[in-house]
Structures are given as C-alpha cells and as structure tokens.
Steps between C-alpha positions, in 0.01 A plus 500: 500500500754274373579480106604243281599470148344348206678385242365558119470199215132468346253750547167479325241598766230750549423572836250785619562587873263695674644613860383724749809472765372642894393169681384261255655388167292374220680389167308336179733363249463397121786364347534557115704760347550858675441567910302800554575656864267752658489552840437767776736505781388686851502848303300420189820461280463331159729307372441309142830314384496295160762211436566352171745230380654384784570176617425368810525185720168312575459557864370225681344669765334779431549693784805612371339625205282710674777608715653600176283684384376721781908567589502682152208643543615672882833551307312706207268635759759697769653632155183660419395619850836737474410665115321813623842566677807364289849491677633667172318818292589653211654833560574611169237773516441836642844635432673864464786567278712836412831467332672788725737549760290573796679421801230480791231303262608230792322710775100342500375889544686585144213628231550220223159667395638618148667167449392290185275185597580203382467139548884259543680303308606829350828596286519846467818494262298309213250860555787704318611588136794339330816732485754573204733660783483254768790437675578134538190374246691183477400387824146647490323452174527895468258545714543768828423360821749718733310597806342453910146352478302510824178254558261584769177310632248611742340206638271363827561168646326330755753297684451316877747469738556128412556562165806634302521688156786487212500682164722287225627652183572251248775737346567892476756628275737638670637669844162471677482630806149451699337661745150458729346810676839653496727232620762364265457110482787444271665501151539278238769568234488184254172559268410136425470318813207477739471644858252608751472674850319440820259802532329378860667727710497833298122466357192721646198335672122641566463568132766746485716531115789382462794601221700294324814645283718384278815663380653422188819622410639462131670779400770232421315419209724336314620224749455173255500427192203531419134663498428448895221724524415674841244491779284248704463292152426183709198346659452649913260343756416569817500178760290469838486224676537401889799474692556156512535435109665375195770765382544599153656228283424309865515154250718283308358257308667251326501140334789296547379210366279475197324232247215461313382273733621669821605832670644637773378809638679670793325847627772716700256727712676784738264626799550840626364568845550873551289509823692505860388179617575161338221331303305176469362423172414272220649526151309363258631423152222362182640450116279600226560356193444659160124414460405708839469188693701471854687182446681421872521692836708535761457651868775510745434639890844727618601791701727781373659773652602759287591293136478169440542294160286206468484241186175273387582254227303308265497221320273538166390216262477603095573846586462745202802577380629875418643531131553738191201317365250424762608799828289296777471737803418386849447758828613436843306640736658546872250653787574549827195437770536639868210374713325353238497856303713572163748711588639531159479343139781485256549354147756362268444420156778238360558226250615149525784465324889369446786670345829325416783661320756232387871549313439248252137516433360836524205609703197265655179595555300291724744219361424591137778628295421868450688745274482841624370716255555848629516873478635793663254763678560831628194631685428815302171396255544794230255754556375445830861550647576265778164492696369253266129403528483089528259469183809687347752230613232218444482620153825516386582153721252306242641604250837418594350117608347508118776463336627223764695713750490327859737692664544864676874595642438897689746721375678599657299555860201314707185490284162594735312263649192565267782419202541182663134415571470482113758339491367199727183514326589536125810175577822741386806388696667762636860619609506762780790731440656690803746774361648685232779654684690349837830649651550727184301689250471456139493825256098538481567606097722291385493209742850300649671702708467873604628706293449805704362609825141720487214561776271428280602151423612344810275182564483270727847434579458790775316275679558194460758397755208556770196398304547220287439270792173641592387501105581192433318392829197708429515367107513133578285488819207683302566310157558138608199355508447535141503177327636681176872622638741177438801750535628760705767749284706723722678689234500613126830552312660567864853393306554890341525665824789314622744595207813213619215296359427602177949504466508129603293377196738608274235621282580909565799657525736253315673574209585132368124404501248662204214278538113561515383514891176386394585187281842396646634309758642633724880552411641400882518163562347421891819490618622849392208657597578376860821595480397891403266471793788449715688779353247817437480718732139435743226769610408582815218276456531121298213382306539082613477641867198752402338213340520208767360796767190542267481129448522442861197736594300429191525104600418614888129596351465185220721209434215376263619664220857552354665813524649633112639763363503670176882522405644703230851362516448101641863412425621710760223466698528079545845617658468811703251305744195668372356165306601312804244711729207447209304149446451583152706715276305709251706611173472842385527506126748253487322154339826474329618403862293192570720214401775674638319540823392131534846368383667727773248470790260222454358491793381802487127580288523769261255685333417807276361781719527811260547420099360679215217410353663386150409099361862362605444567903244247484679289269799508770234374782383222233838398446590487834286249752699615787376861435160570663381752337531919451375837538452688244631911507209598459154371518339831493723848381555710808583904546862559561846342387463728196741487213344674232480873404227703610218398471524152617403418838511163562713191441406333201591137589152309582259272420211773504539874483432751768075515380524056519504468146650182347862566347668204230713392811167421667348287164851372501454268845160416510618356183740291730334516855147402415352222310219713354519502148650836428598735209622817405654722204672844439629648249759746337684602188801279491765779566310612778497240724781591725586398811734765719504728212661200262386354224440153543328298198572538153357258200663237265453477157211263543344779697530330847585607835858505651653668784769743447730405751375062539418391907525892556120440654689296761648803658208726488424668851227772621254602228387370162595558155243738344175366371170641387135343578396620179432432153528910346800510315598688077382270212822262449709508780666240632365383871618227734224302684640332809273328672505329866272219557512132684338347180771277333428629175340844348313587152491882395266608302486866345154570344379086493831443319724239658876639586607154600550306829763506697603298800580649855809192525665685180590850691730443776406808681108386545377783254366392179590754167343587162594751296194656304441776237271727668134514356197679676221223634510247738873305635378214704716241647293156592668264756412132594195470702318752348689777648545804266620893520424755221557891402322628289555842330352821687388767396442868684340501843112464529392408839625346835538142545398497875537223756463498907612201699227561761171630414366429889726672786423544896458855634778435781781744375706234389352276226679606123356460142742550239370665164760404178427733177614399154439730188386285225411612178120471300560109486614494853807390403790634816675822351860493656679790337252814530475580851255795590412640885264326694258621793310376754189635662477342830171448711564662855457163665803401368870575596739537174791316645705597148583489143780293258569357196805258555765757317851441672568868395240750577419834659183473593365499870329222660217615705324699210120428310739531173771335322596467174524143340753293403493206215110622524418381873519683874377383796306679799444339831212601706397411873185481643415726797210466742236610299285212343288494179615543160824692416539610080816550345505714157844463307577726221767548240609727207275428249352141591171381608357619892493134687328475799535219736307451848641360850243354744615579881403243732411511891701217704231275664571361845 
C-alpha cells in the first residue's frame, strides 16, 4: 500500500467510520466536528481515535479520505496487536540487595536468599545517618555512603530463536560491573550516562531462570563534589524484540526547517538485521500529532544486510509548535513488516521546533525572542536521595515554572531520560551538561584544583581518557530526541584544573593587582594574557585541544544544537582555544564580563550559565540584549559543597530548599520572570538584617531605610540576608519590612492603620522598605491588583495545618503524594518559632519514602516516620505500593491536635 501525505489548514468535520477490513470495506461518513474511528481488523482489534482542531484540506475525491482514514486506523491497529507483548518492560522490580563484600554473589547458584527485597531506582546512601566525624562531608552532605552494593534478579524469559534480548540501565552510580548467569558482560565506570548489553546469547530457554547482577563499587565515595548517592538509582528495562529491528536510540529525529505555517520533519531510522541471511522488508514510518491523530505516512520497500540507515521526511502544514508555553508533542512511529507480518514497532516522541542563538540578539525560540530564564539542577531531590520518584521531580518542576522559570541546565552530569520526559512535557528548555572534571581533577572539598591526592576522592578523571567518547555517545544518542535540550555543555569550571590558566588572567598570583575577582575586569589586557599563554609552562594535556576533541564527537551525534560551556575564567578561555571549540560561551559568575566579552569577540554569543540568584544578575541580562539569558546556582539546594559547621548539610544557595519550599530568592524572580501579579514580605529587627554576618541597613532621622555600605546589594552572591516570615517580635522594637513584589507600588498596613505607600521605582535594588514599631495584630502589605500578603501575630501551637498535593494515587509502586504539616496556633494562624517533633503513622500499603523540613543545617536522618520541625512545617513523602483501597495517615506532635488524613489507592485500568 502506497501512502501519501495530507497537508493540515481547516478542520471542522465529524466523521464516524465503521470498518471491518478482511475482503470488503464499508465506510459511512458524517462530516461535522470530531471523527469517531472504530474498526475490527482480521483479529478483532479495536481501534477508536478522536481528532480535534485540526485543519484540513477539502478533498475532492473522497477516496482519499477514506484512504486516510483506514491508513490510521491499520497504523493504530498493528500498534495494538503487539501490547500483550511490548518490545520494552519495566524491570525495576523483583530485585536483591546486600551492602557487603561477597565476592561470588556473580555465580547464579549463590544463596541471595537472606538478601533484602527491594524494588530499583534505589540509593542506598540517602538510607544512612548524617555524621559529625565524616571524613570529607564537604563533598557529601555528611552523609556515609562508602561501600560495594550488589543487585541480583531472578527472572524467566521466553525468547525465540529470531528474537534478541537487551537490558538498558538508564544510569548506575558508579563502577558497575554486570553480569548474566555468571558471565561478565561488562563495566561501566561514569554514573550518569546510559548503556545496555545484548543478553541473546548468554540467556536460558525452556523456562529455565536466569540471573542478572550488578556490581556497584563506591568505596570512593567521595569522588565529586557533591551528594552522588549510590546504586542502580535509574530507570532499567528489559527489551525483546526480533532480530531484524530498530536498535536502541535506532532514530534521529529532527526539524530543520520550521514555521508556523510549515515544518520539516526528517525521521533517521537505523535497521539492524542480526540474522545470517540478508533481508527484504518494508519500513513503514506514520506521524502522530499531539491530538492522537496519525497525520502523514510513509512506506519504503529495501533490503539490508546487517545495518542500514534509512531517512523518511515530511513536509507538515500548521504544525504545532513546541514552546515554554504550549510543549506540543508528536510520536513517530517506525515498524518494520517482513512478509506482510510486523516484525518490530518502535516509537519516538519529539517536538517541532527551532532554536537560534545569535551574538547580537540573544536566543530565538521558534523565531520568537526568548530570554532564558534558568536554574541550576543537581539530581539529588532532598530526602529521597538520588533515585527520585517522577511525581517528586514533577512537583518541584511546577513550582519552579510558577514563578516563571523556563529553563533546566544539569549540573553538572546527564539528567535521566524520565528528567527529560518532564521536561518535554512541562516546556522547560534544557542544557545537557557532560562533565565536571576532564584531563585533571578538582579538590572534591574545596573545588579548583587538587589540593591533595586520596582514594577516596578520585573521580572520574581515572577514566576519562577511555570513556568520555563512549559517554558522550551513549548521552547524546539516548537524549537527542528531546525537543527540550537546545544545548549540549561538555564541561563545568574545567579552567581550575589547568593552573597556567588561572596565572594568565592576572587575577591570582600578582602582586600589583588587588581587585575583586567577582566584580572586576579582568586586570590583563587580551594581549597580555596571550602573551602569558605563550610563556607558562603547559601540562601534559591542553584544555583548547581537550575541548575541540569533545566538540568534535559531541557534533558527530547532533549538529542541531550548539555546543557551550560553563567557564569560570572566559578571558583566558576566548584565547587558550577553548571558546573557539564552543558555539556558545556560558559565563560563570562573571556578568561583570559581558560588555567586555561582546566588545572583544563579537561574534561570538555570550550568555550567563551559572550566576547567583541575587536581583542584579537579571538586571545584567535586561541590560544587555545580546545576553540570552542565565542559570541560576541554584534552583533547588542540593547535599554537598558544604561550607558551614556541623550541622549543615547542604549548600544554601537556591531558589527552594532541600524539602521544595519557597526561599526570598525564589519570590524574588517570579517577581521578574512571570507576569502573575505577585507579592511578598519578611521581616526583621533593623540590626538584624545581615547579610554575610554584616550589618547592612541602618535608619535616618526621618526613620527611613538606608543601606550601610550604598550599591553594596550589587555585589551580593550565594545566600540572602536574614529575614523572618513572621510577625512575633518584644513590644517596641524596631523591625524592617522589605518586601518583593512586581506591583509598582505597595501600602502597609499594621492593624487597619495605613504605614504609607511606597513605590517599587524608588529602591534601586527591587526591594521595597518600611521601617515599623513593632505592635502585636495584623502587618498586611496590599499591592495593585488586589494582590496582598499578611502576618499576623501567633500564638503557642494548637493543631496541624495539613495539606496533601494528591489525595488519589495508583497502586503501581511508583506514584508519590506529598503530605506538608504546619503548626498553627488556636486561630490557625502558622507558628514559625516553636518547633515540636512530629510523627507519622503510616498505613502498610504505603512506602515512607522519607522525612524533611528544608533546614540547611540539620542532624536528622531522612528515611525516618519522625522529624522535628522547622519555622513550624516538615514534610513526609509517601509512595503507593500494590495494594489498592484506602491508605490512612495519623500525624502527631508534642502537644497539638491528632490529624488524620486519608489516601485513596487506585487500580490502573487497561
């Protein structure tokens, strides 16, 4: 059967088809609004597909309606005919774990009996205790991990001889080696990229187990810097499909040229003929577009030998476009028909979309200028450790796209592919970051260069002179068909591990320069800095020539998107040929450097790729049209790069805290990312507001707000001065309100009494001031368009102010409901500075996943049914096994009110 396309304009029709496809085709049609499709295909197969809003030409025949109509619904039907036996399972379940050295647990007769069950992703780090004595706690959040974690899985498989069988980890942290009924298929040092293995030839047939094992070695458990976790914390499956196939990441599908009017859709398919005879066959490629309908086919008649790469392309009318606003979604699906039988089905989900980064302009979007309004990520979530549940990540990604965020750049590794999913589907932009560490290491506690040489810390650098290749392969072959990734980062702050580098800017090590490094230029003119280039003495290895070789193979998978980098020291690095293997240089902390930059190099686009997350980082981007946007350090706090004394265990730069809770940095840009009205207000006593232990406001005689040290908010890096979000202070004192809002101008009110309005355009640093004599009642600040943000004065702890952002879960071991307390006292007013112990009484048909409550300093474990609070509030995350019905929760504290709340647990229907 021959295909055609249609192309889309006007579509208002409702069509109900009724087919019955063996000899004899009979179709009724009524055009008005929706098409209805059932049919029955040779093997009783239903098929119902609904289309809405889409436009199409009037067809003047209508034949080639029909025709149409019964393609999609053979497309839709072959899919179907394959569900009871999908090419890819989960295989998450069923495992064995024992944190012990146990050096035959490799042989399939070994008695993993007494092992713990569990079910993957799994972290067993985030399972332990935070430690006071912990050697290297900067790197690790305090938190042991040192140790050799074996997996094992009995399974059956019923496999024919023309089929083949692959198991694909999406990532295992770190030093896996894996084995299958006792034969060693490989290892895998690098803990964030993807890999698989063919298991044909080793698997037992006739019904017979089989044994999977997984080795994990991290008794280097300090080897970055920061929390990594440890284990198979990543998504597996299990793949079985016949010999002559698509391979894993077998497509590549991109859009090189893109409108609102038109697209261009080319599908890269690779055919894999593993049987010993070459093959006829018919590929067969349909486009679904986001509504469910397929859209345009294609079927092309070839012969392969072994592997073969063959690519459809399309031309689409009004395609839906992918965005940050509206994240359209189509699916390719490629099958492969031998003798008029599906051989094998495989699909692609992508977006239609156009990226364009420009020198003078910034960043386009579909050919829409687009400011990138970003955050930094590291892939720990708090309290579930690094095997994060997606409802977890979804979570904590809407709130981040709340307050405008469009953004995601993966610190400093490959994100997973379920990361990215969400991604795709929630419209964040996203920029995939390769590597921490390249030729050299950095010092995992104090970052730059190593300081000194330990077992426990060495990193990647021991392998990556023979694996980056394959990781960067594996990363960009698995991730590239997300519509989300515009850029492809091979390296973070590479510039302190080649020290001639960090000379050459004439920022260290020079006597005639005293400077800021932060807020200064740098104090080598482009010239000089090329001259001490010449003159330093080189490493073995040169950071231009690393760079260009990861350029080269990153570009060998994608030349769709530009390759950046995030660099620490971008004077040198526009001269020691590391800028000149990038398509975009990304500025680490160094806004200061942007009209230096573009005077210098102009050609070249420039953008923030790690800033703090202070007001004048996104005044810089404002101020500068060339720059297209930043990432913020951090969106979310993360475990590890620990500065403070015991005991503080993460790094207390974010958006959000470790339990997702908002921080003043967060109110601060949705303020400036998002046009929802917005306010919000803390307060203080007016020689406690300090900000890095300094005082920084005093008052004038008419009682107003000044800075200490005027424009010293310009310079203001990781963390915020400190605030309360109370209104509990002694009769009399003095307090500073500061309040952040995107409401021109602001009227505070303490008790109904009007403290004045004030206008945002009057404070230069975006936060608006009062000073006010403190009084108990009600402080209420009222914004334009209605918006408004009180305290009021609390009182001693009553009850529990309870709230759960899912009430209705699945029973599938995976879905999440996450269960915020608040004490509030007999008004219900939030209490903020009497924390008692809380405790949760979990139904069995849950799984208590942990316990916080956002403190950057705190002892407490994670995965416990107690925790103390913090400003009044904790957090519990719960999971919902395989047991349906209805699961209670009963949450108790020191001298509050029992609350009860129930979760229903629902049954997945086919």
């Amino acid at each position: 059967m021959e295909c055609m396309n249609i192309g889309w304009e006007e579509f208002n029709s409702n069509g109900n088809v009724n087919c019955n496809v063996n000899n004899n085709i009979n179709v009724n049609c009524n055009v008005n609004n929706n098409i209805n499709v059932n049919c029955n295909v040779n093997n009783n197969i239903n098929s119902n597909s609904l289309i809405k809003g889409f436009r199409m030409k009037v067809l003047l025949d209508s034949r080639w309606l029909i025709f149409f109509l019964l393609s999609s619904v053979i497309i839709h039907s072959c899919k179907i005919s394959r569900q009871e036996e999908k090419r890819a399972v989960d295989f998450n379940f069923g495992w064995k774990f024992s944190l012990e050295e146990h050096p035959n647990a490799f042989d399939p007769s070994f008695d993993d009996g007494h092992w713990r069950a569990l079910n993957l992703p799994h972290d067993w780090v985030i399972e332990n205790k935070p430690d006071s004595t912990f050697k290297f706690w900067q790197a690790t959040g305090r938190i042991p991990g040192k140790g050799i974690g074996w997996y094992r899985k009995t399974f059956k498989l019923d496999i024919e001889e023309d089929e083949v069988c692959y198991v694909l980890f999406d990532g295992i942290y770190n030093n896996a080696t894996v084995w299958i009924n006792g034969s060693q298929l490989g290892f895998h040092p690098y803990g964030y990229s993807p890999f698989y293995y063919d298991l044909t030839s080793y698997l037992n047939r006739d019904g017979k187990e089989n044994v999977l094992v997984v080795k994990v070695d991290h008794t280097r458990y300090a080897d970055s810097r920061w929390y990594t976790g440890a284990g198979i914390y990543r998504n597996v499956e299990l793949i079985k499909t016949n010999k002559l196939h698509i391979p894993i990441w077998g497509t590549f599908i991109t859009t090189p040229e893109v409108s609102s009017e038109s697209a261009n859709v080319r599908v890269q398919v690779k055919i894999r003929n593993d049987f010993y005879k070459p093959k006829n066959i018919s590929l067969n490629t349909s486009l679904v577009a986001p509504g469910g309908i397929t859209i345009a086919q294609k079927r092309q008649e070839v012969n392969i030998d072994e592997e073969k790469e063959f690519i459809h392309e399309f031309d689409l009318k009004n395609p839906l476009l992918w965005d940050t606003k509206n994240p359209h979604l189509y699916t390719a699906i490629n099958w492969i028909e031998e003798n008029g039988e599906v051989v094998d089905i495989y699909e692609t989900r992508f977006g239609i979309r156009s990226i364009k980064f420009d020198a003078e302009e910034g960043f386009f979007l579909n050919g829409e200028h687009t400011l990138i309004k970003g955050v930094c990520l590291h892939h720990d979530a708090g309290l579930v450790g690094t095997a994060v549940p997606k409802g977890v990540w979804r979570r904590r990604l809407e709130i981040l796209k709340a307050a405008g965020c469009n953004a995601i750049r993966s610190a400093h590794n490959p994100v997973s592919s379920e990361f990215l999913d969400l991604c795709d589907e929630m419209g964040f932009l996203v920029q995939d970051e390769f590597f921490d560490e390249w030729d050299y290491p950095k010092d995992k506690r104090f970052n730059m260069n190593q300081q000194s040489v330990h077992y426990e810390t060495q990193g990647y650098v021991q392998h990556f002179q023979d694996w980056a290749e394959k990781d960067i392969a594996t990363t960009i072959l698995s991730h590239r068909n997300h519509p989300s990734i515009i850029q492809w980062s091979i390296g973070n702050e590479i510039e302190w591990t080649y020290p001639r580098n960090q000379d050459a800017t004439g920022f260290f090590n020079n006597l005639d320069w005293n400077g800021n490094y932060f807020w200064s230029e740098p104090p080598f003119s482009p010239e000089k800095i090329s001259q001490m280039l010449e003159i330093l003495p080189k490493e073995e290895f040169d950071i231009g020539e690393t760079a260009q070789k990861l350029s080269d193979w990153t570009r060998q998978y994608d030349t769709t998107r530009p390759v950046t980098a995030n660099c620490i020291l971008p004077s040198v690095s526009h001269l020691n040929g590391y800028a000149d293997a990038l398509d975009v240089i990304g500025y680490s902390y160094r806004r200061v450097l942007y009209d230096y930059g573009h005077q210098n190099y102009p050609d070249v686009p420039i953008m923030g790729t790690e800033n703090v997350p202070q007001y004048h980082e996104w005044k810089a981007v404002i101020d500068h049209p060339h720059i297209a946007g930043t990432f913020l350090w951090t969106g979310i706090q993360y475990m590890g790069e620990v500065h403070g004394d015991w005991p503080t265990r993460t790094n207390g730069s974010g958006l959000l805290d470790l339990a997702g809770y908002l921080l003043p940095p967060y109110h601060m840009f949705k303020s400036l990312w998002s046009d929802t009205p917005h306010i919000y207000m803390t307060t203080n006593k007016y020689d406690q507001i300090k900000y890095q232990g300094k005082q920084i406001y005093r008052l004038n005689q008419s009682m107003e707000v000044e800075e200490y040290q005027p424009g010293a908010w310009k310079e203001f890096v990781w963390g915020w001065q400190s605030v309360n979000e109370h209104w509990n202070y002694q009769e009399g004192d003095t307090i500073i309100v500061e309040i952040i809002t995107n409401s021109e101008q602001v009227e505070l009110f303490l008790n109904d009494k009007s403290l004045g309005i004030k206008n945002r355009a009057s404070f230069e640093d975006n936060i608006l001031k009062w000073a006010v004599i403190y009084e108990p009642g009600v402080l209420k600040a009222v914004g334009q368009n209605e918006i408004d943000y009180q305290y009021e004065t609390a009182w001693e702890p009553h009850k529990m102010e309870v709230r759960v952002d899912k009430s209705n879960l699945m029973a599938d071991n995976y879905d999440v409901a996450h269960i915020e307390v608040q004490l509030v006292d007999s008004k219900g007013v939030p209490v903020r500075l009497d924390d008692k112990q809380i405790s949760f009484e979990v139904d069995e048909k849950l799984k208590v996943l942990g316990v916080d409550n956002g403190a950057t300093a705190s002892d407490q474990a994670f995965q416990s049914d107690k925790v103390m609070t913090h400003k009044g509030r904790a957090l519990l995350i719960v999971q919902a096994k395989r047991k349906p019905g209805t699961a209670m929760i009963t949450i108790r504290g020191e001298g509050v009110i029992e609350e009860l709340i129930n979760l229903k647990l629902n049954i997945l229907s086919n």
